[in-house]
N, C-alpha and C positions, 0 to 999 in steps of 0.2 A: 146881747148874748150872741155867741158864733150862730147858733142854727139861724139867727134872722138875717146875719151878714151873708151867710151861705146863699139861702134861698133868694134871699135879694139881689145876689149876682147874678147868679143862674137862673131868675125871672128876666134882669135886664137883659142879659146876652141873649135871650130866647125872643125878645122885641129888637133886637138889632140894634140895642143903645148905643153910645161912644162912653160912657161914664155913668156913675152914679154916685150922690151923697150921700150917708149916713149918718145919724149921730157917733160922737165919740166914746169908746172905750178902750181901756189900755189891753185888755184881753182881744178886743175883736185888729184890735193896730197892729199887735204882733204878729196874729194870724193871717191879716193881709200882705204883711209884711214875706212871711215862712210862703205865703201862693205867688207872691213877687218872682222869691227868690228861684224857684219852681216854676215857675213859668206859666201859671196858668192867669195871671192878670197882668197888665201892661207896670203899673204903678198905683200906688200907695201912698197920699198924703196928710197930712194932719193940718187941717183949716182952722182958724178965727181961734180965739181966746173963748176961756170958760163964761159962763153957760152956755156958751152955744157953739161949742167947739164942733168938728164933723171931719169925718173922715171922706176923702175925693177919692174913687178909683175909677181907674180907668181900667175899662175891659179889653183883653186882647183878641184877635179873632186870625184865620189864616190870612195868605194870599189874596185870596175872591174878595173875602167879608161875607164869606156866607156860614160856614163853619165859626163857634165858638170854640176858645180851648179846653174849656171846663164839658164832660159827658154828661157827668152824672154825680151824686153825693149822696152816701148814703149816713146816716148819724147811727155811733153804735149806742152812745149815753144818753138816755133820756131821764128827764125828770121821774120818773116815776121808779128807772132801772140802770141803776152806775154800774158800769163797767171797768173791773182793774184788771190788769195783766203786768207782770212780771217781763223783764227785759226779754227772757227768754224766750216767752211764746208772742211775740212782737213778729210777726212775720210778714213780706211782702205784697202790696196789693197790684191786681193786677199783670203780676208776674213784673214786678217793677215796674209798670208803666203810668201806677197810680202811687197817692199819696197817703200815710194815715198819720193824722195827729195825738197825742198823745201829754197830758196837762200830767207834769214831774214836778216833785220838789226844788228841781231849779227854772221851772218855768213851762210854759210851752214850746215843745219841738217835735219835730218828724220822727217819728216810730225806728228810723234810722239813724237819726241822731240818738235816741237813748237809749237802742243798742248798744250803738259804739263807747255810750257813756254807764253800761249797765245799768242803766236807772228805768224804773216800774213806773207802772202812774194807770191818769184815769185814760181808759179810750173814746177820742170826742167824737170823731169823724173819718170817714177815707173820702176821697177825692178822686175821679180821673176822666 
C-alpha cells in the first residue's frame, strides 16, 4: 500500500540511508515513479521476477547530505475515511511547492495533472 512506501522513505531518509527495498506493487511503482519525476527521490526500480519481485529506491538528499527532499507527508484517505474531490476543488499544496496525489479513472497522478485533465478521483496524499 502507498502509506507504507511513504513512511518507509521518510523513516529511511531520516537515518541517512542511500536506498531502500521494498516489496512490489504496481500502485506503489507508479507512485515512486510520479516522486521521481518530482524530484523528491533520486530513482525508482523494479528488481527480480515474481514472487519476489521489489522495488529499489534510492533517496535523494541536498548538497551536505544532511537535508532530505522529502518534509513531511500527510495522507488525506484513510481506511476507515475516503476522500473524493472533483477537479475543481483540487487545489495547490504548499502554495506549489508541494505535491498531492490523487487515484482517477485513468490512473494515478498529480492533482495537477487531473486538473489539466478535468478528472475527480480519490485524495491519497500531499507530499512536500
Amino acid at each position: 500500500m502507498y502509506t507504507d512506501l511513504l513512511i518507509r522513505i521518510k523513516n529511511a531518509q531520516q537515518a541517512k540511508k542511500l536506498s531502500l527495498k521494498m516489496p512490489y506493487s504496481r500502485m506503489d511503482m507508479t507512485i515512486a515513479e510520479q516522486l521521481v519525476s518530482h524530484g523528491f527521490i533520486k530513482s525508482a526500480n523494479k528488481k527480480g521476477r515474481m514472487p519476489k519481485r521489489a522495488i529499489e529506491i534510492e533517496l535523494k538528499y541536498d548538497e551536505s547530505g544532511e537535508v532530505g527532499a522529502i518534509t513531511d507527508v500527510r495522507f488525506l484517505s484513510k481506511p476507515s475515511r475516503r476522500l473524493y474531490s472533483g477537479y475543481r476543488e483540487l487545489k495547490p499544496v504548499k502554495q506549489g511547492y508541494g505535491l498531492a496525489m490523487v487515484s482517477t479513472p485513468n490512473g494515478v497522478m498529480t492533482a495537477n495533472q487531473a486538473r489539466k485533465e478535468k478528472i475527480g478521483g480519490q485524495l491519497l496524499f500531499e507530499i512536500w
